[in-house]
C-alpha positions in Angstrom: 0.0 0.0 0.0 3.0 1.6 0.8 4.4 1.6 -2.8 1.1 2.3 -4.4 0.8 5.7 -2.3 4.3 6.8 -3.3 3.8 6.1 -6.7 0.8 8.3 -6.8 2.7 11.0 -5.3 5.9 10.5 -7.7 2.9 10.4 -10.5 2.0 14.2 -9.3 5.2 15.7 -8.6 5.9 14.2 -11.8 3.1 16.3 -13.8 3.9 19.6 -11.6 5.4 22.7 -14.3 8.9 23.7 -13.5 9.5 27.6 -13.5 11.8 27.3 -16.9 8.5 26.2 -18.5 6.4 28.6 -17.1 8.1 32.0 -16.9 8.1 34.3 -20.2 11.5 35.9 -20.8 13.7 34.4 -18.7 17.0 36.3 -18.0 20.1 35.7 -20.0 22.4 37.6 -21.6 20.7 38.1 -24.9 20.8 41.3 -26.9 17.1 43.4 -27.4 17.0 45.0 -31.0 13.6 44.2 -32.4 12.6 47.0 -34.4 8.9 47.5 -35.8 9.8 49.0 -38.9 12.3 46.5 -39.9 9.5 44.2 -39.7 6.4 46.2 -40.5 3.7 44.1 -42.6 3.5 44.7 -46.6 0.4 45.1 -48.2 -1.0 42.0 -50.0 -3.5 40.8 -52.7 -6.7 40.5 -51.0 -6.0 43.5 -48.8 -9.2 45.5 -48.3 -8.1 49.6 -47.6 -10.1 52.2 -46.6 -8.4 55.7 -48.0 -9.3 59.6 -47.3 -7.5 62.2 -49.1 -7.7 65.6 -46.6 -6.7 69.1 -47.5 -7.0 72.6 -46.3 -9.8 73.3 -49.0 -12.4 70.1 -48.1 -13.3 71.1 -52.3 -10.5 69.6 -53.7 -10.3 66.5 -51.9 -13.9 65.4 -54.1 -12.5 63.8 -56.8 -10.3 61.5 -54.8 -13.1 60.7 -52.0 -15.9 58.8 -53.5 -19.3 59.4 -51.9 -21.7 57.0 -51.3 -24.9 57.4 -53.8 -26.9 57.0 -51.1 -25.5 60.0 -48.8 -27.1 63.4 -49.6 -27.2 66.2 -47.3 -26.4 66.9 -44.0 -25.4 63.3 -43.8 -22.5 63.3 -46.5 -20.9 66.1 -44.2 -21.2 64.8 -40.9 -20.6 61.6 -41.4 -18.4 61.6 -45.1 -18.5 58.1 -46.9 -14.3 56.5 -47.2 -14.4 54.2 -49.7 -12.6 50.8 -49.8 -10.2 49.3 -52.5 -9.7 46.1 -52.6 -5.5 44.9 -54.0 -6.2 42.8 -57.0 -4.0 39.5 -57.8 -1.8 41.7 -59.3 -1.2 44.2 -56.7 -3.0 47.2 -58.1 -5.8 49.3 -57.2 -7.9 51.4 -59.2 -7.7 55.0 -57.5 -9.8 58.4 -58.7 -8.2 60.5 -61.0 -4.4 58.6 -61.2 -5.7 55.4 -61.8 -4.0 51.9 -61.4 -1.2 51.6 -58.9 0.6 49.3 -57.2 0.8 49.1 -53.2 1.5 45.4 -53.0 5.0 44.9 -51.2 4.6 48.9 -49.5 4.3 48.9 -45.9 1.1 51.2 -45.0 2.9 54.2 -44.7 5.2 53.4 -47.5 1.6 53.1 -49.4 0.7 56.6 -47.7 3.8 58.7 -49.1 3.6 56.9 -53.0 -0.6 58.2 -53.1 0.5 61.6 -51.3 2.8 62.1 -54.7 0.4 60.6 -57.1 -2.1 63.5 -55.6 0.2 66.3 -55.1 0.0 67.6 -58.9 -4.0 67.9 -58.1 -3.6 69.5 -54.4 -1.1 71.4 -52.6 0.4 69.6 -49.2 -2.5 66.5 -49.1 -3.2 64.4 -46.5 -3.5 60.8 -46.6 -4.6 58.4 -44.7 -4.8 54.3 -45.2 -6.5 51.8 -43.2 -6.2 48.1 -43.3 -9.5 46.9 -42.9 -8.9 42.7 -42.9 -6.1 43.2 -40.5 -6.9 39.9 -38.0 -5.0 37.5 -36.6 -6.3 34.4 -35.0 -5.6 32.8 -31.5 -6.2 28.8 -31.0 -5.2 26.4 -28.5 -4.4 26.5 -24.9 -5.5 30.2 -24.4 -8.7 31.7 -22.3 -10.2 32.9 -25.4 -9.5 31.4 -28.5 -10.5 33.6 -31.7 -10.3 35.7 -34.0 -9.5 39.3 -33.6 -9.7 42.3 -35.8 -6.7 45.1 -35.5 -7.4 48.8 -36.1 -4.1 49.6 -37.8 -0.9 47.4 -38.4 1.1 47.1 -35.4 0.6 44.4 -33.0 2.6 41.9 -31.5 2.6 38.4 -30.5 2.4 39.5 -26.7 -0.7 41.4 -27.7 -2.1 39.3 -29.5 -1.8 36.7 -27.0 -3.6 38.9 -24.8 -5.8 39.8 -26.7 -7.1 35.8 -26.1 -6.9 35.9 -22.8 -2.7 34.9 -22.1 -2.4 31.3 -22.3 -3.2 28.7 -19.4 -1.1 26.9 -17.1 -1.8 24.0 -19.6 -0.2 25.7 -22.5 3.2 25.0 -23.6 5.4 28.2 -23.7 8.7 27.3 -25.2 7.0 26.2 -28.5 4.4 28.7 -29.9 3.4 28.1 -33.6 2.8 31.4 -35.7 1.6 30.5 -39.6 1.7 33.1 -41.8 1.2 32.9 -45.2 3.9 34.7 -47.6 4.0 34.7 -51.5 1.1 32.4 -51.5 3.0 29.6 -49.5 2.1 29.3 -45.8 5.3 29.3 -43.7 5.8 27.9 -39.8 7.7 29.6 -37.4 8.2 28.5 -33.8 8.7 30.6 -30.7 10.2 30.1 -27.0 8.6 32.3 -25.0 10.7 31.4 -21.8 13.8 32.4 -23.8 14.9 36.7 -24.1 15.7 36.0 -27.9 12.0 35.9 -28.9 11.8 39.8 -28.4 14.2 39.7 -31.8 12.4 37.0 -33.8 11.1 37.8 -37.3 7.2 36.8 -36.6 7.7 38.9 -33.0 5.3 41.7 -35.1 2.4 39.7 -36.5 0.8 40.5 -40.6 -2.4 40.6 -41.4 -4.2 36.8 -41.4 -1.4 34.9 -39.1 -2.5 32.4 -37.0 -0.9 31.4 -33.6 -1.1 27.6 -31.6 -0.7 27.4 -28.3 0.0 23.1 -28.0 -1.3 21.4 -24.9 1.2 20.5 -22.1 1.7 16.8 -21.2 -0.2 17.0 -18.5 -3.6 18.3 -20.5 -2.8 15.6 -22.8 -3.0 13.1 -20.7 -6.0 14.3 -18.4 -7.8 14.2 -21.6 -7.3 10.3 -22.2 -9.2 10.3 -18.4 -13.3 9.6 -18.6 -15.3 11.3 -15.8 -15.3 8.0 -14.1 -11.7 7.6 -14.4 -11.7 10.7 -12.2 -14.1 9.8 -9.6 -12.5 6.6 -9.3 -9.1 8.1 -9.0 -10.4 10.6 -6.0 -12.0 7.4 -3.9 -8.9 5.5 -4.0 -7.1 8.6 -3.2 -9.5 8.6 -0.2 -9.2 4.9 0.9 -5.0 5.2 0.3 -5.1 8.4 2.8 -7.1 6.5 5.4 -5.7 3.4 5.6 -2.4 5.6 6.0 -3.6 6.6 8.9 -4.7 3.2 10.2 -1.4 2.2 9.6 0.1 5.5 11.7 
């Protein structure tokens, strides 16, 4: 009996998390030097983009900010109409007034300096701005709240994105976070340790539109789920006798 309740005990100090494979970041000697812009998102085919052209005369920004038919009034004014473009296969949109041009491979505000040139000739000192509006990424596995989650501009990381779902749960394995991303039409797997300093300086650190991150289950989860619910019950009552006849035994 003896044996039987030391096993059960080496069975649970067995499934206990260490700290190395629980704490994010752990201290070492690695060098910081991730930089956003180094790693800032391209635009894509399939890239949905809201775009407003402003100016100090409101007038002259017409031809380049398509109104909704259906807005007349008061309501065009308060409440103006920014159209979308959608990047074709090719890379091109089809813009007012300067036609077809290509944003596919710009960053955002790389895409926001090429239209403020294309418009200059039309209107002195515009303003632009661009909005991605299928920026989401997408949270699975051993998290609180698995989903998906849309992004109001370009920037976010895998920290906040984790976040975003909640963190992940003592169940989820830390040192080998999956991020698929999908470049040139080929969909790419990267791996990440979050216990170790060197995943502040890894290339999917910054997330792109449409990546998708796995948190994998943890031994332990795996093997709870092999357990039935009366697996479990019967686990607890011998747990209970073993304890008692300990103290019998005492």
């Amino acid at each position: 009996m003896r044996i039987l309740l030391g096993f059960i005990i080496l069975v649970f100090l067995g499934s206990c998390a260490s700290r190395k494979e629980i704490v994010y970041f752990q201290a070492d000697s690695t060098a910081i030097n991730t930089a956003f812009e180094m790693q800032a998102p391209k635009l894509q085919a399939g890239d949905i983009l809201t775009i407003s052209v402003t100016a100090d005369d409101i007038k002259v920004t017409a031809p380049f900010n398509q109104i909704n038919a259906y807005q007349v009034g008061t309501v065009q004014n308060t409440n103006p109409f920014i159209p979308t473009y959608t990047i074709n296969n090719d890379g091109f949109i089809d813009f007012p007034k300067i036609g077809k041009i290509k944003l596919s491979g710009l960053t955002r505000l790389e895409a926001i300096e090429f239209i403020r040139e294309k418009i200059k000739p039309y209107i002195i000192d515009p303003g632009v701005n661009i909005s991605i509006q299928n920026f989401r990424v997408t949270v699975l596995g051993e998290v609180l709240r698995p989903g998906t989650f849309s992004i109001e501009n370009d920037r976010i990381s895998l920290l906040e994105a984790l976040s975003l779902a909640g963190d992940l749960t003592i169940n989820g394995v830390r040192n080998n976070i999956l991020v698929v991303r999908e470049e040139n039409g080929t969909k790419n797997e990267y791996r990440i340790d979050l216990t170790n300093r060197n995943a502040l300086n890894s290339s999917v650190y910054f997330l792109k539109q449409n990546d998708i991150i796995y948190v994998e289950p943890n031994g332990a989860k795996i093997q709870s789920s092999k357990y039935t619910q009366n697996t479990s019950i019967f686990v607890s009552i011998a747990g209970l006798i073993i304890t008692i006849i300990a103290v019998i035994v005492k």
